[in-house]
VOBAVEX-22276 format. One record per residue (C-alpha): z, x negated, y negated; residue in one letter; residue number from 1. Coordinates in Angstrom, 1 decimal. Last residue first. Example, Ala and Ser with C-alpha at 12.3 -4.5 7.8 and 13.67 -1.06 7.14 Angstrom:
residues 2
(atom (7.1, -13.7, 1.1), S, 2);
(atom (7.8, -12.3, 4.5), A, 1);
end
This chain:
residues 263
(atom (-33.9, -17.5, -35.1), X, 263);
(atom (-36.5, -15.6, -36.8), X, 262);
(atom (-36.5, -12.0, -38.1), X, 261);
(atom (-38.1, -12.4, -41.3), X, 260);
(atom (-35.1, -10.4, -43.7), X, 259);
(atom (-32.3, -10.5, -40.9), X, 258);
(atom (-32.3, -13.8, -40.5), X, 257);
(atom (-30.5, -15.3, -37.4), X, 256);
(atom (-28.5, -18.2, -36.7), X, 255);
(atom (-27.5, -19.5, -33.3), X, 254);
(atom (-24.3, -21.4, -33.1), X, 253);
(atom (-24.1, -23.5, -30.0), X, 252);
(atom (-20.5, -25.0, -30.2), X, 251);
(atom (-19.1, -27.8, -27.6), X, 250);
(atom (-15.7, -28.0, -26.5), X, 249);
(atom (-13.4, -30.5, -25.7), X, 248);
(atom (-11.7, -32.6, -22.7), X, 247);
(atom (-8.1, -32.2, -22.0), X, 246);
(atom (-8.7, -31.1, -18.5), X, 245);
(atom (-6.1, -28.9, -16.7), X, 244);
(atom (-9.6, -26.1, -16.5), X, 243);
(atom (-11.8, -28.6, -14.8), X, 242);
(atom (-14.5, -30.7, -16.9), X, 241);
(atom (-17.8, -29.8, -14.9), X, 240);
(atom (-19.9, -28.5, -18.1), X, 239);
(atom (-18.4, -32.0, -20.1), X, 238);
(atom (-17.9, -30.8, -22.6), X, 237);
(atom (-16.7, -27.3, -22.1), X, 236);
(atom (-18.7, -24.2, -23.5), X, 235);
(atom (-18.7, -21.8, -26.4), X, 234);
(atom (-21.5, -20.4, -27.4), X, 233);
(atom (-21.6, -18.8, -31.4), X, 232);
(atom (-24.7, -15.8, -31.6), X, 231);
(atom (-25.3, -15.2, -35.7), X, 230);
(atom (-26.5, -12.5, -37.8), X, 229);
(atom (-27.0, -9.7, -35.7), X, 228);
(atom (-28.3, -6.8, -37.2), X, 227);
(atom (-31.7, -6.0, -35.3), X, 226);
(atom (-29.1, -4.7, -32.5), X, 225);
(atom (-28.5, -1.6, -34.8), X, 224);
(atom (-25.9, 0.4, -34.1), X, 223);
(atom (-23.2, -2.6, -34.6), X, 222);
(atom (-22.3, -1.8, -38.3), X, 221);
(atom (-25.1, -1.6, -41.3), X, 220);
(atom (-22.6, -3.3, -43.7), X, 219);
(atom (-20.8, -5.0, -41.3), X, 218);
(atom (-23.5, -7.2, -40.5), X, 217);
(atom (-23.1, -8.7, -37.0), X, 216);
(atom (-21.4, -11.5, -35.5), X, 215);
(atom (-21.9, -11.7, -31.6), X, 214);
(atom (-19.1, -14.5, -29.6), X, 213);
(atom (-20.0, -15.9, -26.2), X, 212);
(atom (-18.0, -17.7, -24.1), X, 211);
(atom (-18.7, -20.3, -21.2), X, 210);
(atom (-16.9, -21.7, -18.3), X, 209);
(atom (-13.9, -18.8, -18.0), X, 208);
(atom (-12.4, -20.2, -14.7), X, 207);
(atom (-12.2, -17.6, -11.4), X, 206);
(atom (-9.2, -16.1, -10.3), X, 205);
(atom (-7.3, -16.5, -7.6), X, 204);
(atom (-4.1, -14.0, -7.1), X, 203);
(atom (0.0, -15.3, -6.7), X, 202);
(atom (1.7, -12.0, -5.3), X, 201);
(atom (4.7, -10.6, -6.6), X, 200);
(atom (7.7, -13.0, -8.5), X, 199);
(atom (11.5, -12.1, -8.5), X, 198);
(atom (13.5, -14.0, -10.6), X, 197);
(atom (17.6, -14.8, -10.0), X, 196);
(atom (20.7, -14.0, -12.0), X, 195);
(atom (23.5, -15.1, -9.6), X, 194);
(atom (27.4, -12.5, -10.1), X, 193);
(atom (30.1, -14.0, -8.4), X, 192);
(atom (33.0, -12.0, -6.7), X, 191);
(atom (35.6, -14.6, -5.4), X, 190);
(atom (38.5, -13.1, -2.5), X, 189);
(atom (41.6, -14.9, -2.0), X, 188);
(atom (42.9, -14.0, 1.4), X, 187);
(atom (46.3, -15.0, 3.2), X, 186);
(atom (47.1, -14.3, 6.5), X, 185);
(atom (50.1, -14.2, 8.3), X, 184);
(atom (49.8, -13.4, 12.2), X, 183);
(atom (51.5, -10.4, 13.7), X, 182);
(atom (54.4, -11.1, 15.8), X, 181);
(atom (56.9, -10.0, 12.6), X, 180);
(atom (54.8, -7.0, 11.6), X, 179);
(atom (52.9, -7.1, 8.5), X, 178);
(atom (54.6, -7.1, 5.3), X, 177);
(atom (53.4, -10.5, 4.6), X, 176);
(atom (49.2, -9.1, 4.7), X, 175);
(atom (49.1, -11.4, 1.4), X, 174);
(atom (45.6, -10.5, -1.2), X, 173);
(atom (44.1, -12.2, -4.0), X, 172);
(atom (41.8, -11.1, -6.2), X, 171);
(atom (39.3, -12.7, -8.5), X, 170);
(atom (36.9, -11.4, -10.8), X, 169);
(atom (33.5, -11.9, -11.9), X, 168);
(atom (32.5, -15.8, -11.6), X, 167);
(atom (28.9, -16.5, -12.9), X, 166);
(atom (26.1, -17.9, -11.9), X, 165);
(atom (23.4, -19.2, -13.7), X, 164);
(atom (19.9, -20.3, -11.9), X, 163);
(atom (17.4, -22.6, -13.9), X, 162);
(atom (14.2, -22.5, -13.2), X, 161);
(atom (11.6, -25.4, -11.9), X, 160);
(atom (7.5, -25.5, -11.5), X, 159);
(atom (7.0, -29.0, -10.2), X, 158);
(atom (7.1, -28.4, -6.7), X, 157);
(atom (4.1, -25.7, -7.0), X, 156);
(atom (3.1, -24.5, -3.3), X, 155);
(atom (6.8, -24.3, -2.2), X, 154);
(atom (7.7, -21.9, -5.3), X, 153);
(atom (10.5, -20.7, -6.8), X, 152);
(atom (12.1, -24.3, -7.4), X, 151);
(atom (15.8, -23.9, -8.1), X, 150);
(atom (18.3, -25.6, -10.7), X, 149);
(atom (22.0, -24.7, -10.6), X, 148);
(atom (23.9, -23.0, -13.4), X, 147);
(atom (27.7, -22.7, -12.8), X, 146);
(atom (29.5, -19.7, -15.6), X, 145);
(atom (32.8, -19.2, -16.1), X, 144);
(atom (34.0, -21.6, -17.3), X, 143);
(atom (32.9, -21.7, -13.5), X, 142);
(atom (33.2, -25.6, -11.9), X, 141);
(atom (37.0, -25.4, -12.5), X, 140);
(atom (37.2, -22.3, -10.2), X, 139);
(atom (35.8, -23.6, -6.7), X, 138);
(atom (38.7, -26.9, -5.9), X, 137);
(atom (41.4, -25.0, -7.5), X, 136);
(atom (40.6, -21.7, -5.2), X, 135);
(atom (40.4, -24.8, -2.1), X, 134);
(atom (44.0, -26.0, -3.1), X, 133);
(atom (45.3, -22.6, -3.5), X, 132);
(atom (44.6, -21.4, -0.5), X, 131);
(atom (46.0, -24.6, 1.6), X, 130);
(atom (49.4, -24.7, -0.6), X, 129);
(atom (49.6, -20.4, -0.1), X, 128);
(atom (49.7, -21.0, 3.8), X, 127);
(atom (47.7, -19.3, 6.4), X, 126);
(atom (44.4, -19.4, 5.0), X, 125);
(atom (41.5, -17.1, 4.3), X, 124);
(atom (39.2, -17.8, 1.5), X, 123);
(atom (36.7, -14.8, 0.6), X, 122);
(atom (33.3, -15.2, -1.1), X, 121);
(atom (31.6, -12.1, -2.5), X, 120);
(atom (28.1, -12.7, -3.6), X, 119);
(atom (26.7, -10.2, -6.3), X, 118);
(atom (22.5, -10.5, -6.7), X, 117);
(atom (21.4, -9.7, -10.2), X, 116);
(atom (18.0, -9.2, -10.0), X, 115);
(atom (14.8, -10.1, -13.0), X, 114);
(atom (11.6, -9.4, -12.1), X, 113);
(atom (9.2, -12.3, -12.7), X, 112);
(atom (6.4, -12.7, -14.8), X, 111);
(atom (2.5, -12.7, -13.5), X, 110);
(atom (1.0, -14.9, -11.3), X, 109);
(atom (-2.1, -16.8, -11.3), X, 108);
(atom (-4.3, -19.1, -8.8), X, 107);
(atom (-7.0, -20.8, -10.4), X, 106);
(atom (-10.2, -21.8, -9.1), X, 105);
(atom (-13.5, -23.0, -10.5), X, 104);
(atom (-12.3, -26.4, -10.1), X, 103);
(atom (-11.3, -26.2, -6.9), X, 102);
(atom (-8.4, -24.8, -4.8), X, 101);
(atom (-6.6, -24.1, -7.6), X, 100);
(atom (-4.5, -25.1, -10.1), X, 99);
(atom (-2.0, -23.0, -11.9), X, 98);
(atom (-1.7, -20.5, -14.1), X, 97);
(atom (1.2, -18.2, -15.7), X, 96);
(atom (1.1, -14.9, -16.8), X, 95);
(atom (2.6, -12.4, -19.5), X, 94);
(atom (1.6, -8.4, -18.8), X, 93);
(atom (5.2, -7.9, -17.5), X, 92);
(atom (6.3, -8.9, -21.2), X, 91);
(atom (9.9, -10.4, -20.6), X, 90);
(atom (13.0, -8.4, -18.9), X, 89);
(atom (16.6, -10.5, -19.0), X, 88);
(atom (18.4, -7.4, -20.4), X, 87);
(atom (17.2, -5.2, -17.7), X, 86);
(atom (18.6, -7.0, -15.0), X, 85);
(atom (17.8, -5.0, -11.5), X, 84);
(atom (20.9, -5.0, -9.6), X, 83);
(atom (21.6, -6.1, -5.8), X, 82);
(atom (24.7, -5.8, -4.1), X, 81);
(atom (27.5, -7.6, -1.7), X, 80);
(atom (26.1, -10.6, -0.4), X, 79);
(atom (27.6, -12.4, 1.8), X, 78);
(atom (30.2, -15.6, 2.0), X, 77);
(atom (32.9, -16.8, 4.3), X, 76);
(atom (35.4, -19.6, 4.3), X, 75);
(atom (37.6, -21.0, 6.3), X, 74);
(atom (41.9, -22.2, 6.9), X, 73);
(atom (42.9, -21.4, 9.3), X, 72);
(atom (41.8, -21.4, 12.9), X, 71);
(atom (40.7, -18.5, 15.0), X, 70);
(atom (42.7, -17.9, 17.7), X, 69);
(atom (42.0, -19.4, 21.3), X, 68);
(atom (41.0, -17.4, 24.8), X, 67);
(atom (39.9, -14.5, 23.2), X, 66);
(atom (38.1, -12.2, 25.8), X, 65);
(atom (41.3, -11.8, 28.1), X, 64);
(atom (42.6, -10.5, 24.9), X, 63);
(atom (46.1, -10.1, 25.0), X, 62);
(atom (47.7, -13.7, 24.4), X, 61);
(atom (44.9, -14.4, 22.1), X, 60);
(atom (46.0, -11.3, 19.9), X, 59);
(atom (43.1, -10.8, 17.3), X, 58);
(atom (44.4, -10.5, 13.8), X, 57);
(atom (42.3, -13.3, 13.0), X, 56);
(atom (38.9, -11.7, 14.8), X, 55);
(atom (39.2, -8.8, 13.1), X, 54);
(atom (39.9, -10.1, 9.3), X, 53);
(atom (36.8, -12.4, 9.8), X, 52);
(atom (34.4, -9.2, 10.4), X, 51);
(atom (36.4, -7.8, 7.7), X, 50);
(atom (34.6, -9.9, 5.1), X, 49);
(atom (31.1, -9.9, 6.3), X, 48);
(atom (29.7, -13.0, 7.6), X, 47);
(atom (27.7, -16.4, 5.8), X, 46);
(atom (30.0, -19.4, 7.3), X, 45);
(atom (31.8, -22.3, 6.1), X, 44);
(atom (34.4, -24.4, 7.6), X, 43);
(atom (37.0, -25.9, 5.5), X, 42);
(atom (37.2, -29.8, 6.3), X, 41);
(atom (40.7, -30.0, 7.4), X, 40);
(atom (42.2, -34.1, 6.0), X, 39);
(atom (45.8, -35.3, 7.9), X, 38);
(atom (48.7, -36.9, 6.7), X, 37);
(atom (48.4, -37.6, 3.5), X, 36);
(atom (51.6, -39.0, 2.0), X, 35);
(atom (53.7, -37.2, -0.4), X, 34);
(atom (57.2, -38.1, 0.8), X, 33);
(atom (58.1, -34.9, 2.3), X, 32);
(atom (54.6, -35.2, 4.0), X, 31);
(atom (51.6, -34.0, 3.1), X, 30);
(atom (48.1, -32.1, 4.4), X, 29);
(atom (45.1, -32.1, 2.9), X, 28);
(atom (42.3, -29.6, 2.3), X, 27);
(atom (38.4, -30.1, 1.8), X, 26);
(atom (36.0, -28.6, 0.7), X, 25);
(atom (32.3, -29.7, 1.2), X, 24);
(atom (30.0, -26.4, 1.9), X, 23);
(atom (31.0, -24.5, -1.2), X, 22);
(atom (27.6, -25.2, -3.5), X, 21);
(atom (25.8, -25.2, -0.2), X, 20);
(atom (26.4, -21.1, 0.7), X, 19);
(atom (25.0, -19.9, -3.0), X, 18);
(atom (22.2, -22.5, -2.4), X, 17);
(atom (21.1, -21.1, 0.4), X, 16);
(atom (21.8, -17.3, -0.3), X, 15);
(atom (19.7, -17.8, -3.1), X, 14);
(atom (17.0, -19.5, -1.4), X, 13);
(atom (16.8, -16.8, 0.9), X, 12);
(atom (15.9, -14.3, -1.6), X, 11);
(atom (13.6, -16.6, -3.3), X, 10);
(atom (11.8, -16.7, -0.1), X, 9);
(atom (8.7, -16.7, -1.8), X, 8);
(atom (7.2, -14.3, 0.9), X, 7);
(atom (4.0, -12.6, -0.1), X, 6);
(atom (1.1, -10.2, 1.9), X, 5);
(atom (-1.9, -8.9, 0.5), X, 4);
(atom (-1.5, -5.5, -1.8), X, 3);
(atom (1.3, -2.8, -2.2), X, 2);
(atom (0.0, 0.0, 0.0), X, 1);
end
């Protein structure tokens, strides 16, 4: 219905770079005497909040299935929403160009559609020191906004845009009044708010290699072909320059008189 097929992966991108931005945090472990005694690499994972909050309440003892209890502490990511950004809307008749396969060829694309796409990340640990060490490691980075630098397409590596994002809110939640064989579990929860741009199809075109401009009398208007004054062409120099050429132009101008009717 929509045209020829188009994947960007911009999308995917997002969620890529969303996940990599938190994929080296690290927690340590002291003494009374404020050694380090051990380094926990906080795992990382793209899954839905209460997915995680299952499998740590999970019983190991009961559960034939779960032979060993998730450890603490991780993280996990997904998206939440998508919004269409109004604010951020340019001209949808503006374009961009690129070369082609040839010469004769460019390949075009008009301007993006701007999303907003909402991540939620939750922390889960089971001790406030190992929460709040990886919220301090995140929040200093968003004051409150992180920008990172994406490329939207594989075909053009030199075409860049920059990517806020934004910290929301925060929240922060203790399941303490659980049960005394129940397991602790406490949950900081991140919403962040990424501005990306969505691009359709990118469609060949051919190059404009010659232009030609009528100027007619205005006095006796365009009814009357016999009216033409002059004929300007327009056409590179040299004919075969391509369109990311910095070459110039050269100017036929054809003059006509209108009182003997030669050229």
């Amino acid at each position: 219905m929509f045209g020829n097929y188009f994947y960007h992966k911009k999308i995917r991108k997002a969620v890529a770079a969303f996940g990599t931005m938190f994929n080296n945090i690290y927690v340590l472990r002291t003494n009374s005497s404020n050694e380090v005694i051990s380094q926990v690499k906080v795992p990382l994972s793209y899954a839905p909040k209460q997915k995680y909050l299952e499998r740590i309440r999970e019983n190991p003892d009961l559960d034939t299935d779960t032979k060993i209890a998730i450890k603490l502490p991780r993280m996990s990511f997904e998206i939440v929403s998508f919004t269409y950004d109004q604010s951020r809307q340019l001209q949808k008749t503006n374009n961009f160009s690129q070369a082609g396969s040839s010469n004769s060829i460019r390949n075009k694309f008009y301007s993006f559609v701007p999303y907003s796409i909402n991540f939620q990340l939750s922390i889960y640990a089971k001790s406030q020191d190992d929460a709040l060490q990886i919220v301090e490691q995140i929040l200093p980075y968003f004051n409150p906004q992180y920008t990172l630098t994406m490329k939207p397409f594989n075909d053009y590596p030199q075409i860049k845009e920059d990517i806020p994002i934004t910290v929301v809110g925060v929240n922060f939640s203790d399941d303490y009044e659980s049960p005394m064989e129940a397991r602790r579990t406490i949950i900081y929860t991140l919403d962040f708010d990424m501005k990306i741009n969505l691009y359709g199809p990118i469609r060949s075109t051919g190059v404009i290699t010659k232009s030609i401009t009528d100027i007619y009398d205005m006095e006796t208007g365009l009814q009357d072909s016999d009216t033409q004054i002059e004929r300007i062409t327009t056409v590179p120099n040299p004919r075969a320059a391509s369109a990311d050429s910095d070459f110039g132009f050269t100017e036929y101008i054809d003059i006509t008189d209108p009182f003997t009717d030669s050229a």
